[in-house]
FIMIVO-902577 format. One line per field, with one value per residue: x, y, z of N, C-alpha, C, O in turn; residue number from 1. Coordinates in nm, 4 decimals. Example, Ala and Ser with C-alpha at 12.3 -4.5 7.8 and 13.67 -1.06 7.14 Angstrom:
BEGIN
nx: 1.3190 1.2850
ny: -0.5690 -0.2250
nz: 0.7800 0.7080
cax: 1.2300 1.3670
cay: -0.4500 -0.1060
caz: 0.7800 0.7140
cx: 1.3200 1.2900
cy: -0.3300 0.0030
cz: 0.7800 0.7870
ox: 1.4236 1.3409
oy: -0.3319 0.1138
oz: 0.8465 0.8039
pos: 1 2
This chain:
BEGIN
nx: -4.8918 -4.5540 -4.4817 -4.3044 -4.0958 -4.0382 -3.9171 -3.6657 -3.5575 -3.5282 -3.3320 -3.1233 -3.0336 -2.9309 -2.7360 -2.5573 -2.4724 -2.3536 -2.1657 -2.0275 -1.8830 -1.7633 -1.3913 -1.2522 -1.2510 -1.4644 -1.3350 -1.1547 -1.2381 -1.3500 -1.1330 -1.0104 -1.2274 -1.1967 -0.9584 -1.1153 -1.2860 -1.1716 -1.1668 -1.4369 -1.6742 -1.7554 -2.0690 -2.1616 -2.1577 -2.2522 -2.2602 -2.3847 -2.5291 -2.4739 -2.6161 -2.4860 -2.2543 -2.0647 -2.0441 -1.9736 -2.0938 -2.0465 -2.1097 -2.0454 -2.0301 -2.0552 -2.0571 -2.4304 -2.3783 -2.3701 -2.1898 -2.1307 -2.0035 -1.9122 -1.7957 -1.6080 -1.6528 -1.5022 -1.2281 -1.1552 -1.1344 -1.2370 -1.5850 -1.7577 -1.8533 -2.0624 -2.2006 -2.4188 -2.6736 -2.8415 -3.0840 -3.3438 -3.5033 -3.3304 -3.1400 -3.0629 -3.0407 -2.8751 -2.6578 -2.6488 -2.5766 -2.3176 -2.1880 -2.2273 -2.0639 -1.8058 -1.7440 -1.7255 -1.5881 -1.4931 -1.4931 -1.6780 -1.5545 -1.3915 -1.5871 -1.6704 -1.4516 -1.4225 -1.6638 -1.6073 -1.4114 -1.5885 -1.7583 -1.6982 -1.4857 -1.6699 -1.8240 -1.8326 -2.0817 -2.3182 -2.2739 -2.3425 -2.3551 -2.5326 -2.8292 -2.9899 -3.2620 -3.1634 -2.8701 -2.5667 -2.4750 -2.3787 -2.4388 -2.3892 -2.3560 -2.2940 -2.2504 -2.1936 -2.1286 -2.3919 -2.5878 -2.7479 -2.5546 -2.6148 -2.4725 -2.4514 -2.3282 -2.2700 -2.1662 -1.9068 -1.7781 -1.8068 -1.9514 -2.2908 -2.5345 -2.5698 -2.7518 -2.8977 -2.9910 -3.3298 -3.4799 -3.7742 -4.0141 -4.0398 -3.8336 -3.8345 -3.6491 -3.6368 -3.4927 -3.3797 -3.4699
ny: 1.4963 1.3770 1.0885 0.7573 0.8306 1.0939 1.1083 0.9776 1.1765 1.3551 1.2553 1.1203 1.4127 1.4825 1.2764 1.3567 1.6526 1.5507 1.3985 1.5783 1.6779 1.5647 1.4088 1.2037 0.8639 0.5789 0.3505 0.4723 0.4980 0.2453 0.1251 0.2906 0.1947 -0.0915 -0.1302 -0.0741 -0.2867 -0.5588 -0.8839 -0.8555 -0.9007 -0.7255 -0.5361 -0.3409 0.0136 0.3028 0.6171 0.9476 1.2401 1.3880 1.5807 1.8746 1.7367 1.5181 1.1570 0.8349 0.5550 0.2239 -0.1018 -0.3787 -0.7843 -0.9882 -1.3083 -1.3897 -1.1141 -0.7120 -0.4926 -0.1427 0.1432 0.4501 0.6590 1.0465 1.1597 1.3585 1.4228 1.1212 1.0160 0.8144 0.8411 0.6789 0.3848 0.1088 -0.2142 -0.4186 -0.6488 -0.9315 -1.0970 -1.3819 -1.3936 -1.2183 -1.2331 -1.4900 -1.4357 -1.2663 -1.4431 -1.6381 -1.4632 -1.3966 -1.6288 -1.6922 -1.4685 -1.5439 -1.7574 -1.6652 -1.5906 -1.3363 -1.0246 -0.7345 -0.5470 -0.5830 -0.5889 -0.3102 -0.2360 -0.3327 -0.2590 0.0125 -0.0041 -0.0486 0.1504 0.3733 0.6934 0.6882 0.7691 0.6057 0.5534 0.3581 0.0785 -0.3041 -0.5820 -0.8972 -1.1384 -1.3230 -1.4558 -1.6892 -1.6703 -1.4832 -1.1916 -0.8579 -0.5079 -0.2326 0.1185 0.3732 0.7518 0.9446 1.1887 1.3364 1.1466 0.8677 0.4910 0.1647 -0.1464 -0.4723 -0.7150 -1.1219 -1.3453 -1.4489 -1.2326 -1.1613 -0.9223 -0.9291 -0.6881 -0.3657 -0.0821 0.2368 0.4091 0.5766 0.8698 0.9213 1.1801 1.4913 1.6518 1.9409 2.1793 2.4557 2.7130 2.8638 3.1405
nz: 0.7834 0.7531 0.5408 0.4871 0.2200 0.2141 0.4368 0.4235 0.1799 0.3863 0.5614 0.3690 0.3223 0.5794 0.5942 0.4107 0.4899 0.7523 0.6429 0.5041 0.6652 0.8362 0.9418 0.9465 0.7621 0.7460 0.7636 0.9411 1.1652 1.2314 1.2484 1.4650 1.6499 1.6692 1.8208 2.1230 2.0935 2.0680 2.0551 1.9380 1.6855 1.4027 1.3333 1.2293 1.0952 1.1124 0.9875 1.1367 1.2290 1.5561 1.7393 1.6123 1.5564 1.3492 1.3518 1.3647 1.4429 1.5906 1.6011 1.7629 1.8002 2.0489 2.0663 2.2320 2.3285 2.2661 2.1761 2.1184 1.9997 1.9997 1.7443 1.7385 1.4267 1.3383 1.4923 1.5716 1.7911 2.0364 2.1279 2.3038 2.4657 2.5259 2.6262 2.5731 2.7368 2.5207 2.5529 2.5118 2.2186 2.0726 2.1572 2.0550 1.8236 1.7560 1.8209 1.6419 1.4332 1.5287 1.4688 1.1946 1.0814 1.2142 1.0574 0.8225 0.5548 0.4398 0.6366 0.7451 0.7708 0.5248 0.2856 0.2866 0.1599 -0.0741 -0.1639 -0.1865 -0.4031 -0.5837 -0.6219 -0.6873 -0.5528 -0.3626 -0.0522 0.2474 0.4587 0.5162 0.6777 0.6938 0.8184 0.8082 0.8396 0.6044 0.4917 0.6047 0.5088 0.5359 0.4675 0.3156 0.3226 0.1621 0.1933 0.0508 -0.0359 -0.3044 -0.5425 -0.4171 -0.3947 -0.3091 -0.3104 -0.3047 -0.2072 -0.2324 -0.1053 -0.1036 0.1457 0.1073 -0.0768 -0.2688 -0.5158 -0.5251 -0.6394 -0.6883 -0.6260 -0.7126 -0.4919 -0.4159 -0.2943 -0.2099 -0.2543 -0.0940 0.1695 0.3671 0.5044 0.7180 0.8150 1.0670 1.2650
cax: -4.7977 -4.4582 -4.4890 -4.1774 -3.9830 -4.0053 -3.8159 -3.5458 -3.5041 -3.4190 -3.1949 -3.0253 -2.9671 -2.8475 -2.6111 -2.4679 -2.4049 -2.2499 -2.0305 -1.9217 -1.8370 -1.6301 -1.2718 -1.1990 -1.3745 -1.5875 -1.2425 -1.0536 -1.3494 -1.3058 -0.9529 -1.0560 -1.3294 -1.1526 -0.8969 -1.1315 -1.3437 -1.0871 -1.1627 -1.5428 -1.7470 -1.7978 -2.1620 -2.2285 -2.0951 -2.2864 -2.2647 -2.4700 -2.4755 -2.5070 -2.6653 -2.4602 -2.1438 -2.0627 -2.0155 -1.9748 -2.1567 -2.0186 -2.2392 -2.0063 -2.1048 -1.9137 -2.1867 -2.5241 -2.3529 -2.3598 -2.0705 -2.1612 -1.8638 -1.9130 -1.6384 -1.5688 -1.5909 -1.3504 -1.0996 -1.1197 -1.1555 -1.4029 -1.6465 -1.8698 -1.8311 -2.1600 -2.2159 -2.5664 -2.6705 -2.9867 -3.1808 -3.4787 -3.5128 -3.2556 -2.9777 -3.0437 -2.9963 -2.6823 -2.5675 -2.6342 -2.5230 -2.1837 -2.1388 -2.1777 -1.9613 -1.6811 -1.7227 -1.7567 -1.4542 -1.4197 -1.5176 -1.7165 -1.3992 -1.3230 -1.6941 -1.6696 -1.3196 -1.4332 -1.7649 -1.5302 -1.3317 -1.6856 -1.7713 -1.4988 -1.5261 -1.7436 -1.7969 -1.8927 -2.2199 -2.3564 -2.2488 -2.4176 -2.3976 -2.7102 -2.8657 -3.1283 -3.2836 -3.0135 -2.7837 -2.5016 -2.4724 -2.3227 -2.5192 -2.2995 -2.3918 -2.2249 -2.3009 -2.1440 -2.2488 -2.5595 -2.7447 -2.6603 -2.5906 -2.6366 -2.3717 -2.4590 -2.2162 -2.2730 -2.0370 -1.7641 -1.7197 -1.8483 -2.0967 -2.4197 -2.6082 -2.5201 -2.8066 -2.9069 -3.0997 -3.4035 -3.5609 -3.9042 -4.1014 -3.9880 -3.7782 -3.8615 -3.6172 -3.6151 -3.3790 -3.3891 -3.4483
cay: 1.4001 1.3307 0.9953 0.7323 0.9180 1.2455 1.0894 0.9049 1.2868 1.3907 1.1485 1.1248 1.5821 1.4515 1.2243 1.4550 1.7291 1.4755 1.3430 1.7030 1.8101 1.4396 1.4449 1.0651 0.7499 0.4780 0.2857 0.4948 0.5181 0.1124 0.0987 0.3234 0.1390 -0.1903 -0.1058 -0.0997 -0.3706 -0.6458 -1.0067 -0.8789 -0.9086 -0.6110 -0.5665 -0.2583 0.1657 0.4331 0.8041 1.0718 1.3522 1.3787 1.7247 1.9156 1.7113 1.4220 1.0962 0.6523 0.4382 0.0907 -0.1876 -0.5476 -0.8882 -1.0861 -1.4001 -1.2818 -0.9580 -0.6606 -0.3912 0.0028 0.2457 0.5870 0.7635 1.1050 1.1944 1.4566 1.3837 0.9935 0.9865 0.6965 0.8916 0.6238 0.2523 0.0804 -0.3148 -0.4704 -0.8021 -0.9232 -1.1960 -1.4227 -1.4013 -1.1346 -1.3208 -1.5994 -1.3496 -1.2497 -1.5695 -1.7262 -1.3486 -1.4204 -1.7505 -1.6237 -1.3513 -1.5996 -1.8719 -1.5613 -1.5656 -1.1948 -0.9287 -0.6089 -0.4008 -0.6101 -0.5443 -0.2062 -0.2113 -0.4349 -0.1854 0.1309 -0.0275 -0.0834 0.2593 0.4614 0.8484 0.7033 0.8017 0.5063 0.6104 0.2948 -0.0848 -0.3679 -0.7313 -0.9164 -1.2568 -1.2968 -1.6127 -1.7948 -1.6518 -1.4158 -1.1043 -0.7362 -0.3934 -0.1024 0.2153 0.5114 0.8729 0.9901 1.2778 1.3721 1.0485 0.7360 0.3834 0.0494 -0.2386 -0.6016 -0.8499 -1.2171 -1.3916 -1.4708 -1.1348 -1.1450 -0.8011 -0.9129 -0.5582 -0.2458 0.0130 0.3816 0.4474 0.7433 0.8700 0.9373 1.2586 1.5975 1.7565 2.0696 2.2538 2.5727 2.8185 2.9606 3.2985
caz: 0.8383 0.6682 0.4609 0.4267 0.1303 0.2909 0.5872 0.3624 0.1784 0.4911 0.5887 0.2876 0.3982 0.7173 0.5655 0.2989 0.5719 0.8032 0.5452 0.4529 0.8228 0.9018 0.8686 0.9099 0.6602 0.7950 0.7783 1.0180 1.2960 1.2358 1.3091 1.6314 1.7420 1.7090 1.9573 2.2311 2.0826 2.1108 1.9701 1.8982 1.5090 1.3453 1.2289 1.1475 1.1174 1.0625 1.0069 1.1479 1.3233 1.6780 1.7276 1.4627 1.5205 1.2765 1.4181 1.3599 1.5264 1.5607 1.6809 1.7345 1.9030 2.1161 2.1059 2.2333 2.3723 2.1861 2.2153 2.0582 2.0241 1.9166 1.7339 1.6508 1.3066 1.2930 1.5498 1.5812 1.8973 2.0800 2.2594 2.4226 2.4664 2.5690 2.6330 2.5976 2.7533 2.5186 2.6062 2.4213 2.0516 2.0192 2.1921 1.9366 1.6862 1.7619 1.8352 1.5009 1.3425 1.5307 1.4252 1.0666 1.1305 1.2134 0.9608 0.7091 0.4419 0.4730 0.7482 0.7366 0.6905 0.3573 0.2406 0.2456 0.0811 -0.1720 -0.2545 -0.2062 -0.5426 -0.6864 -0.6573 -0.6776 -0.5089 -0.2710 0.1263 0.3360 0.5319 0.6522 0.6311 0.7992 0.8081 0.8263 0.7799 0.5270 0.4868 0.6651 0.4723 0.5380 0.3445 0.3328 0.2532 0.2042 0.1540 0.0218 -0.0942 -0.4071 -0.6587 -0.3755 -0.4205 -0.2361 -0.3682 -0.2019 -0.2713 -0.1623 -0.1553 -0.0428 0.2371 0.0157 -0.1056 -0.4055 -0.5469 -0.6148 -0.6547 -0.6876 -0.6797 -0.6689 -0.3449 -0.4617 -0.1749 -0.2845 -0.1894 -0.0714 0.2896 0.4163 0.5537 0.7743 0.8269 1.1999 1.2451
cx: -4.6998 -4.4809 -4.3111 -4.0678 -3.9484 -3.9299 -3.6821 -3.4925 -3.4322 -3.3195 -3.0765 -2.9671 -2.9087 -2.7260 -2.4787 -2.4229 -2.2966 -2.1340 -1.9336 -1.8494 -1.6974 -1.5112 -1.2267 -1.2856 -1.3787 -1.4306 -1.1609 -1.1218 -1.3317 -1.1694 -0.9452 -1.0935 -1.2843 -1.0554 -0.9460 -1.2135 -1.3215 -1.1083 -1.3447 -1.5773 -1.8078 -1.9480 -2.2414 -2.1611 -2.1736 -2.2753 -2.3569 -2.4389 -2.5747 -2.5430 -2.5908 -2.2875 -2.1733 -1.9893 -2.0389 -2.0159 -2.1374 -2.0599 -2.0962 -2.0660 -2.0079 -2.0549 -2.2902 -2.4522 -2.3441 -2.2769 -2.0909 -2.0647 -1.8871 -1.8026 -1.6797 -1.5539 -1.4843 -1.2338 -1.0560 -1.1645 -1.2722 -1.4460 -1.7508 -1.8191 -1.9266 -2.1809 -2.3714 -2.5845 -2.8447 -3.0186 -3.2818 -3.4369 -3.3471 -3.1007 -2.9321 -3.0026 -2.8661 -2.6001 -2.5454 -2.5262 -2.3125 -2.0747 -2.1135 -2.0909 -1.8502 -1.6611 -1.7093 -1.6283 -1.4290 -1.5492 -1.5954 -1.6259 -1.3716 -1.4358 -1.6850 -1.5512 -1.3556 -1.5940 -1.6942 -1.4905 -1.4615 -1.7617 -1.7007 -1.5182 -1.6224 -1.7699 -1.8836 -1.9720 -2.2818 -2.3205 -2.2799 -2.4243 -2.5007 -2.7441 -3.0111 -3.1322 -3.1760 -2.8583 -2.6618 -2.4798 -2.4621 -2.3751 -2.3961 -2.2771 -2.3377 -2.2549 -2.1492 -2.2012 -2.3706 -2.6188 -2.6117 -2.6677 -2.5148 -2.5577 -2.4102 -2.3924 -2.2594 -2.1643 -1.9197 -1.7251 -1.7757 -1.9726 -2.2237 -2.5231 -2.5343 -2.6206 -2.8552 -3.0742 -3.2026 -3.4660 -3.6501 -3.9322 -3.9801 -3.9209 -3.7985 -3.7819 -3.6486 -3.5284 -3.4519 -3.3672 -3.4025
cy: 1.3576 1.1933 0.9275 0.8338 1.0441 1.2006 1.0769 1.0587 1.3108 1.3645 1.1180 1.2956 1.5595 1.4128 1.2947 1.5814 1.6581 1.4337 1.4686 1.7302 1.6846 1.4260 1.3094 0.9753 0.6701 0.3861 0.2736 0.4755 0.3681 0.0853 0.1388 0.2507 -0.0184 -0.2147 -0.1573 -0.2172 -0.5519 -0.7530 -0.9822 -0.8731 -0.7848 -0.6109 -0.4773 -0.1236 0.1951 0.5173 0.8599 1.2060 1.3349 1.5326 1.7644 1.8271 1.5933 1.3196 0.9507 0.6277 0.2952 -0.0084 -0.3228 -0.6524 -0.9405 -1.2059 -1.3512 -1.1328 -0.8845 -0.5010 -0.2541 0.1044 0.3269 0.6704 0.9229 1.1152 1.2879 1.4157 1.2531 0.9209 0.9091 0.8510 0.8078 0.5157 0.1806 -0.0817 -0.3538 -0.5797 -0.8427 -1.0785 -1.2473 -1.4642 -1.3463 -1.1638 -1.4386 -1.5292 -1.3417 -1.3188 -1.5859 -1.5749 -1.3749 -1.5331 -1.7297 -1.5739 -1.4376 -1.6686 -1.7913 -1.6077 -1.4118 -1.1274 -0.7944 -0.4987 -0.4390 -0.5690 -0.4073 -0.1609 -0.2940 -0.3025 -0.0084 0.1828 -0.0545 0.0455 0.3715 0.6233 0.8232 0.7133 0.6554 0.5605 0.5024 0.1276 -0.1499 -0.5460 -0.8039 -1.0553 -1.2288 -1.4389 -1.7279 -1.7608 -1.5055 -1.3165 -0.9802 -0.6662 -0.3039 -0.0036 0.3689 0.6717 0.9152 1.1216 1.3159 1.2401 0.8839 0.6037 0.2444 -0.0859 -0.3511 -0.7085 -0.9991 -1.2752 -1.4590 -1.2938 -1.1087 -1.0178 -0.8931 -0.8435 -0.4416 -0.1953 0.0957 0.3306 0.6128 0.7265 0.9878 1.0640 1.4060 1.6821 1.8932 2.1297 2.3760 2.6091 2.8734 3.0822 3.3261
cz: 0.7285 0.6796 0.4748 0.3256 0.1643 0.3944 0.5140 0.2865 0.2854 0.5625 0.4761 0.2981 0.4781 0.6847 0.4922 0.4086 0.6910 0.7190 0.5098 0.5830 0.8531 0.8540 0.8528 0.8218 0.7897 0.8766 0.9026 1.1554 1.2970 1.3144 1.4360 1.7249 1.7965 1.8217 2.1154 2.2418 2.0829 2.0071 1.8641 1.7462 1.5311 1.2723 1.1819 1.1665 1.0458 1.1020 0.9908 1.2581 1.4720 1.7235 1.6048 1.4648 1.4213 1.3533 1.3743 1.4448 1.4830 1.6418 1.6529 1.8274 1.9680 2.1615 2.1430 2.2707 2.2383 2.2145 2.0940 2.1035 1.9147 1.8683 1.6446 1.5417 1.2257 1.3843 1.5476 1.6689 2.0057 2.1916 2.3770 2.3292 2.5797 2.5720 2.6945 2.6323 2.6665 2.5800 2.5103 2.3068 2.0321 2.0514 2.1257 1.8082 1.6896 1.8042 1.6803 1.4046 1.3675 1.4827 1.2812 1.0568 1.1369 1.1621 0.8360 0.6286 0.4192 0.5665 0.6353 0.6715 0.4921 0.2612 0.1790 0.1715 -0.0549 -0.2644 -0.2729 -0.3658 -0.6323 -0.7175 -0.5976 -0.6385 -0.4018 -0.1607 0.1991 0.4197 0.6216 0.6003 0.7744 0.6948 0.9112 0.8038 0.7503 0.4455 0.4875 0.5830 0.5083 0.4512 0.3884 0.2428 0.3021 0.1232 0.0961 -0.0768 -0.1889 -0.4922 -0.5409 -0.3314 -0.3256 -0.3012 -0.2639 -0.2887 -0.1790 -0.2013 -0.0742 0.1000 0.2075 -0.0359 -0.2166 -0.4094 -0.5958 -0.6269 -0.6107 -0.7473 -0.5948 -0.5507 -0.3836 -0.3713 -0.2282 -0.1963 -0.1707 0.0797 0.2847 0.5604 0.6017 0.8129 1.0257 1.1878 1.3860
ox: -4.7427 -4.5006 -4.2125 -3.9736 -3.8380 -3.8645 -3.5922 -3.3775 -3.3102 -3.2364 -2.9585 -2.8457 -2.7995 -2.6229 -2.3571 -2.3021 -2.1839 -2.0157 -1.8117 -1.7561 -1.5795 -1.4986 -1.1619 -1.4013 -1.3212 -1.4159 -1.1143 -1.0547 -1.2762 -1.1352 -0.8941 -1.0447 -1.3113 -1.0694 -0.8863 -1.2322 -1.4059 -1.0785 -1.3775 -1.4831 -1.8780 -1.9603 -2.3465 -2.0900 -2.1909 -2.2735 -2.4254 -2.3485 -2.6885 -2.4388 -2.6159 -2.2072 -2.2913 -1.8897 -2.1557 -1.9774 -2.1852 -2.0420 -2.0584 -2.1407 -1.8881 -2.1299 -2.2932 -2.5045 -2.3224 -2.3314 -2.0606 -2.0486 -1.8870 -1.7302 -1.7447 -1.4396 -1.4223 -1.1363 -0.9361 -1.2162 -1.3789 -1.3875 -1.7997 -1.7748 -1.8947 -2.1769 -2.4232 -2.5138 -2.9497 -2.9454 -3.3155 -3.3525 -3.2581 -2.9935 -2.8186 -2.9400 -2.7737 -2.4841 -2.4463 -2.4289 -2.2202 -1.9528 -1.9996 -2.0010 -1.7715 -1.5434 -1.6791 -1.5709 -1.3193 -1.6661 -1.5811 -1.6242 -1.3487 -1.3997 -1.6894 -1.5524 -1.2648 -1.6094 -1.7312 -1.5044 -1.4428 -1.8236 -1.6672 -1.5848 -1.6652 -1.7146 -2.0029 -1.9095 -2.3023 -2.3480 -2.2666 -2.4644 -2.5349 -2.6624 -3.1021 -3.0534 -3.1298 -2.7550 -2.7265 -2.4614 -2.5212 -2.3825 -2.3333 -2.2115 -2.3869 -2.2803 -2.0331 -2.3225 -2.4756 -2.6946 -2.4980 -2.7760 -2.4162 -2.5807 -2.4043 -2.3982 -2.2863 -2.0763 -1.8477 -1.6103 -1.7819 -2.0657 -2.2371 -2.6277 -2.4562 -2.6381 -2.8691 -3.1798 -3.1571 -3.5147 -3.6203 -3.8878 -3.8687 -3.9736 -3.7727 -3.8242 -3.7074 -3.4556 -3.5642 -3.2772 -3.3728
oy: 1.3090 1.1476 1.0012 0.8979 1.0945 1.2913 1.1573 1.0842 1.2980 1.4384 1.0966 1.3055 1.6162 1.4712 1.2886 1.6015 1.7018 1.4463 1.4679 1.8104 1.7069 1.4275 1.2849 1.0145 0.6864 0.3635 0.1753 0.4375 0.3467 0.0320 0.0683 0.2295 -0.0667 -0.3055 -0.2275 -0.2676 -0.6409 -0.7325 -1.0487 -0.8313 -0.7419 -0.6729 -0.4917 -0.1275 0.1470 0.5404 0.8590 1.2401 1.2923 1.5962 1.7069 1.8576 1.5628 1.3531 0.9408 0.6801 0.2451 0.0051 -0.3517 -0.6203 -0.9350 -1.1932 -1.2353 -1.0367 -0.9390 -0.4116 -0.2812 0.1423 0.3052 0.7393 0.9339 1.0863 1.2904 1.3696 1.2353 0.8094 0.9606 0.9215 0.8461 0.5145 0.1826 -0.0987 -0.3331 -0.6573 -0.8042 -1.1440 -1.1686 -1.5515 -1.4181 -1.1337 -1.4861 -1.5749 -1.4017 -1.2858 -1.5529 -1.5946 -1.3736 -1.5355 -1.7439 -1.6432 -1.4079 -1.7020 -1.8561 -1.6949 -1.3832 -1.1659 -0.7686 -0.4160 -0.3716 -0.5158 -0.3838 -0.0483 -0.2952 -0.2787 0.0715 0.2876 -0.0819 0.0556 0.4264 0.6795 0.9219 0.6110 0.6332 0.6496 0.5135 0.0811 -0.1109 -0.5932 -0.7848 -1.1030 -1.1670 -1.5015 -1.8119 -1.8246 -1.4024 -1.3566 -0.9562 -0.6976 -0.2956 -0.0050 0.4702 0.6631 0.9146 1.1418 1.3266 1.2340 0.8415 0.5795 0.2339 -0.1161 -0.3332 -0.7759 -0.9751 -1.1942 -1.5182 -1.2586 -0.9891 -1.0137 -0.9177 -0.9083 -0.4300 -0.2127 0.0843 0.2676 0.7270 0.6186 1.0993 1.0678 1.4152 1.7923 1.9541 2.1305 2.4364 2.5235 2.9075 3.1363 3.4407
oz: 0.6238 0.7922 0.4746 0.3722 0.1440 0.4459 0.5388 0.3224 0.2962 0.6155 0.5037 0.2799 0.4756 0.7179 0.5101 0.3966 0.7142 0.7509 0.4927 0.5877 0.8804 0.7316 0.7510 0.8066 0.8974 0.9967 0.9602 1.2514 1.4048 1.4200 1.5230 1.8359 1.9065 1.9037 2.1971 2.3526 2.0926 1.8894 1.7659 1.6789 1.6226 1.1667 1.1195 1.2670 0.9338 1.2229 0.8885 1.3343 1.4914 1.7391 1.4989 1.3766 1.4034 1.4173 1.3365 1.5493 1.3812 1.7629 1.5394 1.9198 1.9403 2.2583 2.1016 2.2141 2.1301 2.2792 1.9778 2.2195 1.7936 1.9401 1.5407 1.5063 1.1194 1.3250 1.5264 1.6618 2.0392 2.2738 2.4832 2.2143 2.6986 2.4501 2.8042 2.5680 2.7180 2.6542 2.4218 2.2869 1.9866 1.9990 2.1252 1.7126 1.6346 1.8288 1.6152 1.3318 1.2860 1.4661 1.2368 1.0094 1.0471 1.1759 0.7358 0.6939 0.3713 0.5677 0.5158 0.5803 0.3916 0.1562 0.0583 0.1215 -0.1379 -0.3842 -0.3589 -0.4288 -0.7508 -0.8234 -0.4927 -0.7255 -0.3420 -0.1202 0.1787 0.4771 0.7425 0.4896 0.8904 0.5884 1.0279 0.7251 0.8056 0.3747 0.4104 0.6031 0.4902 0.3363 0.4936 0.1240 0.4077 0.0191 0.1459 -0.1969 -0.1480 -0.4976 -0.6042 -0.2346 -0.3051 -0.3545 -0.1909 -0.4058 -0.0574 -0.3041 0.0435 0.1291 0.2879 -0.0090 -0.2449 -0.3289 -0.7157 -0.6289 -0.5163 -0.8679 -0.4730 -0.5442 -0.3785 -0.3375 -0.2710 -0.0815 -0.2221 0.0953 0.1809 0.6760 0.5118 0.8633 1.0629 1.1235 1.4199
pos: 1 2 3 4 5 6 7 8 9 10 11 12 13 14 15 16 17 18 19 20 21 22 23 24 25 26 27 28 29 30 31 32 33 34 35 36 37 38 39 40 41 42 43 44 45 46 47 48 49 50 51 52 53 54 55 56 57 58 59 60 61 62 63 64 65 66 67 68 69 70 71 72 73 74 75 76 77 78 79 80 81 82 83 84 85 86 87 88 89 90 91 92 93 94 95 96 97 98 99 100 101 102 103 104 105 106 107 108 109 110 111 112 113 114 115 116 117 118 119 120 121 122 123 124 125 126 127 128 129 130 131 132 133 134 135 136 137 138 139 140 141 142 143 144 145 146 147 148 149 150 151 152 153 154 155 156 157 158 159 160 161 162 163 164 165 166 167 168 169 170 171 172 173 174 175 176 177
């Protein structure tokens, strides 16, 4: 049975072939997705592949609701636009997450523009705003050189971490015959 780090190998393969195949950044699938996403908070994009295509996934809130727009990584183009109603716990979540989100002093987009300039050559892969112990705060992820590194900035903007992501253990690829 594959172990944690053997998964994260492989996911960090996934990512590095997605990233090679996508013709637009994290940025531009943003600029897409916002279009159809209107007044909603951005709280998260990631890239992967969707069978062998490469593809963003953008998760926003609009108060509990939660709005998921898939874009094209090579053309641009939204391919799916999905609206969740949650309920319970999880609708408190993404209440309080939205309320953050709009009292924030900078957005998701500036996050990743702000860890772009902190590591410079790097592909945006996955960014996500989050609350962690009541606090507001931005992870954002990017593959460089092979290896991926993780940038956390507070809700002002400010970096506080920047480090290498090692994904422990070994992937095992096969080749199809």
């Amino acid at each position: 049975l594959a172990d944690e780090g053997e998964f994260e190998v492989l996911e960090q393969e996934v990512l590095k072939l997605a990233a090679g195949k996508a013709k637009i950044t994290a940025s531009q699938a943003i600029e897409a997705a916002m279009k159809e996403a209107g007044e909603a908070k951005l709280v998260e994009v990631e890239l992967y592949l969707k069978g062998d295509k490469p593809v963003f996934e953008l998760e926003f809130l609009v108060g509990a609701r939660e709005l998921e727009i898939v874009v094209d990584a090579v053309s641009g183009k939204v391919l799916e636009k999905e609206r969740e109603e949650e309920d319970g716990d999880e609708a408190e979540e993404h209440e309080q997450a939205f309320k953050a989100l709009s009292a924030a002093k900078i957005t998701l987009t500036q996050a990743i523009e702000t860890a772009l300039s902190e590591v410079k050559g790097g592909t945006v892969v996955e960014a996500e705003a989050e609350i962690e112990h009541g606090e507001l705060e931005y992870e954002v992820e990017l593959l460089i050189d092979g290896a991926i590194k993780e940038v956390e900035l507070d809700a002002d903007g400010k970096v506080k971490e920047v480090e290498n992501e090692r994904a422990g253990g070994q992937a095992w690829i096969f080749d199809r015959d």
